[in-house]
N, C-alpha and C positions, 0 to 999 in steps of 0.2 A: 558381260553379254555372252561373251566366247564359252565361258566354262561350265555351267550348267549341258550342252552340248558334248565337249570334251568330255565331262564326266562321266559320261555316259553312253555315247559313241567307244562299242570297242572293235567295233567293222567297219570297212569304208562305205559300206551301204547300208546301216542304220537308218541314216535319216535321207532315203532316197530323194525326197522333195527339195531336199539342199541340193541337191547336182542337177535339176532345170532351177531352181533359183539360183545357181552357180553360171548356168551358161543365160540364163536373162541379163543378170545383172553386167556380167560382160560385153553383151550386145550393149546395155544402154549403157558402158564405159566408152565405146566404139564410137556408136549411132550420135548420140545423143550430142555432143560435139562438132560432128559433123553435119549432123541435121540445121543446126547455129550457124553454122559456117555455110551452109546449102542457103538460106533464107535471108542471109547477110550480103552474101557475095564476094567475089574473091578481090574487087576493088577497097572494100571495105573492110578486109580481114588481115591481108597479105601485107607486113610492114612495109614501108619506105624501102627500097633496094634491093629487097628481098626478090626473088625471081626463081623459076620454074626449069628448068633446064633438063634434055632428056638423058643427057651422058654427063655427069660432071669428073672433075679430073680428080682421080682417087691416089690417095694415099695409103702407104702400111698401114699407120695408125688407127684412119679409118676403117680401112678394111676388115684389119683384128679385131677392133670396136662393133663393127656390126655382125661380125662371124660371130661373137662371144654370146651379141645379145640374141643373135636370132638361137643359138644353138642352147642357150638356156632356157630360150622359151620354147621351144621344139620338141629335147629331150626330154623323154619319160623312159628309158629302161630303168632308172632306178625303182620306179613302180609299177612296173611291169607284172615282177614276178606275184607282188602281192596283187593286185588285179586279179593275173590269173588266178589265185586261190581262191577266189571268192566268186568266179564265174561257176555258172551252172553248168556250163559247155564251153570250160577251155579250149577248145578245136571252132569256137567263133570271134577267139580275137583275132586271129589275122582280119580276118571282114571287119570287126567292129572298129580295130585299129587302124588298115586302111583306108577303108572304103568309108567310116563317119568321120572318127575323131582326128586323123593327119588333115585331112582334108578343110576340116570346119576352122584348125587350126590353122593352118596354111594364108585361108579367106581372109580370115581375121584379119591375121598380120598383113595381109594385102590391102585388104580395104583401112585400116590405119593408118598404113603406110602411106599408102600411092593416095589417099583420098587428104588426108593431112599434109601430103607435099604439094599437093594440087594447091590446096587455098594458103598456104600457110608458104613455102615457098623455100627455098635454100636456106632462111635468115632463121631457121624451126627453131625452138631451144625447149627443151623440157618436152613431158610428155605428153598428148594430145589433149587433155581434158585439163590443162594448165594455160592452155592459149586462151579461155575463156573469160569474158571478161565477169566480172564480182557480181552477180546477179543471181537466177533460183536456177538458170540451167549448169552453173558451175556446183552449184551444191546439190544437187540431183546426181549431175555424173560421178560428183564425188563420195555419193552417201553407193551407189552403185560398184565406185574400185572397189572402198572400203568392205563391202559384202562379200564382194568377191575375192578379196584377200583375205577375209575372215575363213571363208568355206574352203576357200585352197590350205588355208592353215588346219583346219580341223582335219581335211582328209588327210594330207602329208603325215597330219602329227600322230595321228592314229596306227601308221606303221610303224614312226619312231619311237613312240611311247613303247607299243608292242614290242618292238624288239626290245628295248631296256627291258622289260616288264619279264621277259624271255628268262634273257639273258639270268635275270636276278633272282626272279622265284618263277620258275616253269609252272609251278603247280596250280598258281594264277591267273596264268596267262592266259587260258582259253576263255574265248569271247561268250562263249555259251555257259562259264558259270554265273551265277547271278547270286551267289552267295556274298554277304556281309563283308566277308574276310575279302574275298576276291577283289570286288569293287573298291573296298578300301585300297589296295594297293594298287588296283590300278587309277587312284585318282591321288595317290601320293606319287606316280610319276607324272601325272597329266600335270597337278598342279606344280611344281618346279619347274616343268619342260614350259607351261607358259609363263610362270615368273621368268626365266631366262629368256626366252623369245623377246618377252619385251622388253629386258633390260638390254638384249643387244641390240634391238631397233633403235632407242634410246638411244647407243654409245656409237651407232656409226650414222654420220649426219649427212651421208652419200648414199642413194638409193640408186641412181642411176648408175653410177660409177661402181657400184657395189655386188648388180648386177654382170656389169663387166668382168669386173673381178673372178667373180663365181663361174659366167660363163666359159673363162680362157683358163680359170683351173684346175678347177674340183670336177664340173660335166662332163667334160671329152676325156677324163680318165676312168669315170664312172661307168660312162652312156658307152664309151666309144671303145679304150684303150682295153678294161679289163672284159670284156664280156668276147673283143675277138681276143683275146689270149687265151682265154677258156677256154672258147670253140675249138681253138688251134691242140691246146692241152690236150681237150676231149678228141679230136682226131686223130692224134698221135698214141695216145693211148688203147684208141678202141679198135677191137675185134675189129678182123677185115670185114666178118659178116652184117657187123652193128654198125661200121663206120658210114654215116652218110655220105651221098655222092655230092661233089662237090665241083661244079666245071670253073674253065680256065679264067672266065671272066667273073665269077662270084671269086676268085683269090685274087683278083687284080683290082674289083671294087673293095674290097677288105682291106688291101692292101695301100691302096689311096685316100682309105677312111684312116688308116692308123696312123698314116704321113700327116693329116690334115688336123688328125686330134694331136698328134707330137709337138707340129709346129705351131698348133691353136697354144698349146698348154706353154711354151716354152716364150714363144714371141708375144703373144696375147696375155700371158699376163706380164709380162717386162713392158708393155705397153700401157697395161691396164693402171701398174705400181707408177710408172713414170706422172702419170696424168693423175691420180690421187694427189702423189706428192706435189705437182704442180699447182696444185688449188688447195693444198692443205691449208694456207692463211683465209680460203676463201669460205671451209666450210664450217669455221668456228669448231669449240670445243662440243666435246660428248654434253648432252643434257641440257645445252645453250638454246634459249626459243629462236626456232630459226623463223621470222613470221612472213619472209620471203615468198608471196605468192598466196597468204592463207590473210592474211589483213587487211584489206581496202585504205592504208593509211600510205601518203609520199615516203615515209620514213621506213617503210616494209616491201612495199610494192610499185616502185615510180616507172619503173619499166615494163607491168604487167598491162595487156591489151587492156582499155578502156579506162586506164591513167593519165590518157593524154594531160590533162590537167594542172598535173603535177610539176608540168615542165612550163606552163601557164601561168604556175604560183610562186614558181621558182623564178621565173623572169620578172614576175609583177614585184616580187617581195628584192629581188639584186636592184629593182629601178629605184625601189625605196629609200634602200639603203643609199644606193649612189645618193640621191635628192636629200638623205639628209646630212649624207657625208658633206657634199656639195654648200648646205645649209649652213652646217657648222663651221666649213670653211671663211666664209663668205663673212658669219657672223663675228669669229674671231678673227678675220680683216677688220673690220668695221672698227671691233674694239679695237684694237692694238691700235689703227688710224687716231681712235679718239685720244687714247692714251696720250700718242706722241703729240699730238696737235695741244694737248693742254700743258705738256712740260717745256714746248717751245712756244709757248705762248702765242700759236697761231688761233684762230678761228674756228 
């Protein structure tokens, strides 16, 4: 599905209608969920115990956990700079960076958050479009991630590609030839780079936990760590007349960013490895169907919202068993009575 696109995407903005089909599709990852959960009610949604709380009591753990994940889904300087090359008027991403895309971003995350805590409650597990129970709005939201993990793949891959492609044969690399030879090569990296993609989706059988991962190691050195060391480089290097001014409290916000990505990268991921390795028995091997959450069967899904059932069938089918354990019991009394009673010659 993916690769016809790939093969021919060699800009991020080839195929502009993908990036409002890109931010559709994530409303209705969002929306759509919640709209189920608005129509349901929070009596009806919110498990047994589970409860709503404005302050709960935080932990490290936690805390690294959700710094990683919000700062993996926040951070974009890694595609920044390609961005910029493909604007008309690099001198309008600050406004389009501020002022749209932080922002829409930001909402997002909020209305997920605080709208999924709302109904769903401290007892959450998985991600929002996972509480849904086996019906056509859980396969909507999910035909919905799916597109939009497609389109976020195609744009990301499109720099990665490019730089390999760079890297190997420059000669090819420009997006504007459209020569035979060119195209070949750039779909001898496209195609590998998604054989690989998804054999490692394939081999790591943690998406959430994986995100964590990413978020507390590779981000905050990418997004955070190297771009103010550069700054810093570029200041110390540069003409006093070229040097940007730079007041007290931009070196004290910089300097509180470098603290926060050090100890993101350092604590966050010894946090991120601990809690892997603590479910390692739980998340089965590479390539193993995990059908956890994607099957409507007790044997897959006994704990997914709208299984109550299962726990129905599992009481009706343990009563059975008792009644025939009970059965047999009762049955070989009987014999064994008759037994004895014919070798003592009783009655």
């Amino acid at each position: 599905v993916l690769l016809p696109f790939a093969g021919t995407a060699r800009e991020m903005g080839s195929y502009q209608s993908l990036v409002w089909v890109n931010i559709i599709t994530l409303c209705g990852t969002v929306l759509i969920p919640l709209g189920y959960f608005i129509t349901q009610g929070v009596d009806e949604i919110r498990k047994e115990g589970s409860e709503m709380v404005l302050a709960a009591p935080m932990t490290w753990a936690g805390v690294l956990s959700g710094l990683s994940t919000f700062t993996f889904g926040m951070t974009s300087q890694f595609m920044l700079t390609e961005i910029i090359s493909e604007m008309k008027d690099p001198r309008e991403l600050p406004k389009a960076y501020v002022k749209i895309s932080a922002p829409f971003q930001l909402v997002a995350f909020m209305v997920a958050g605080i709208g999924g805590y709302y109904y769903l409650g401290d007892k959450v597990d998985g991600m929002i479009n996972e509480n849904l129970p086996f019906n056509a709005t859980l396969q909507v939201a999910a035909a919905c991630l799916v597109i939009h993990m497609l389109i976020s793949y195609l744009i990301k891959g499109v720099v990665f590609c490019r730089a390999i492609l760079t890297k190997a044969k420059e000669k090819y690399a420009n997006p504007d030839d459209q020569r035979k030879r060119s195209m070949a090569a750039w779909n001898a990296v496209v195609i590998p780079t998604l054989a690989c993609a998804w054999l490692f989706a394939n081999l790591v059988p943690f998406f959430g936990d994986a995100v964590d991962l990413l978020g507390a190691s590779f981000t905050p050195l990418s997004c955070w760590v190297m771009p103010i060391v550069m700054f810093v480089r570029y200041y110390v290097d540069a003409d006093e007349e070229e040097r940007p001014k730079v007041g007290i409290l931009e070196w004290i916000l910089m300097a509180a960013e470098m603290a926060l990505g050090l100890v993101l990268m350092v604590l966050g991921t010894k946090s991120s490895i601990e809690t892997i390795v603590s479910k390692w028995q739980v998340y089965g091997y590479p390539f193993e169907c995990h059908c956890q959450g994607l099957w409507s069967t007790c044997a897959c899904s006994a704990d997914h919202y709208g299984m109550d059932w299962c726990e129905i069938m599992a009481l009706a089918n343990a009563t059975l068993a008792n009644a025939s354990d009970m059965s047999a019991t009762l049955a070989n009394s009987s014999l064994g009575s008759a037994i004895a009673g014919s070798l003592t010659g009783s009655p």
